[in-house]
N, C-alpha and C positions, 0 to 999 in steps of 0.2 A: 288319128284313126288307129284303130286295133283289129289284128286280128286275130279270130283265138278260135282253137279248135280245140273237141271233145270227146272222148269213145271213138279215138282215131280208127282203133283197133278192134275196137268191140262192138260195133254197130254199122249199119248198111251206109247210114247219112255221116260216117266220122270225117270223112273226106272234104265233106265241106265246110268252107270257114263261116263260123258269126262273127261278122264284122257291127263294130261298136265306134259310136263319136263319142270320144272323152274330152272333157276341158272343164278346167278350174278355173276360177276367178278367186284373188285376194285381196285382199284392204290391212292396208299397214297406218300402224299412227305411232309417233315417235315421242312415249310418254316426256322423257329427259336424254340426254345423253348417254347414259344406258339401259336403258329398259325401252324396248317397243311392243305391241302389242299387234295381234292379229286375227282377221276370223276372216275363214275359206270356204267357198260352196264348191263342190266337184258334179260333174253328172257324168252319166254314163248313158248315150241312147243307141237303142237296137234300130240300125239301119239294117241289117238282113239277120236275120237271126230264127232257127228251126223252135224256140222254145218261146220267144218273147217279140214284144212290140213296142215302142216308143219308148220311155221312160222305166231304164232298167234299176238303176243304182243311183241312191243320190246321196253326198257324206257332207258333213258340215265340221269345219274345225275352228278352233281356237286356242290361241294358245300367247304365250311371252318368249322374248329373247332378250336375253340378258347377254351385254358385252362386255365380258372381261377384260380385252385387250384391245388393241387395234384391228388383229390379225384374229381373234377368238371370242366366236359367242357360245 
């Protein structure tokens, strides 16, 4: 859960919060012993929010990680 407020100062409605449900999900696969691989969906939805509805923000990632050491990727 988030909450995030805007034009605390400058506007009549700053006062109140837009509250957001955030959550990611990821998927891992472990090419070799060092190199794994990833890709992440994130969302972002407007449970009360003065500008928006349902479905604010959505990000998608992808990426590697590379293990140098035991202790360092």
């Amino acid at each position: 859960m988030q909450w995030q407020y805007k034009d605390v100062f400058s506007s009549e409605n700053g006062h109140l919060a837009n509250i957001y449900y955030r959550t990611k999900l990821t998927f891992h696969y472990q090419l070799n012993k060092r190199f794994n691989v990833y890709v992440a969906q994130e969302i972002n939805l407007a449970l009360q929010s003065r500008n928006e509805d349902g479905l604010s923000r959505s990000r998608t990632f992808f990426g590697t990680v590379y293990k140098l050491t035991k202790q360092s990727d």
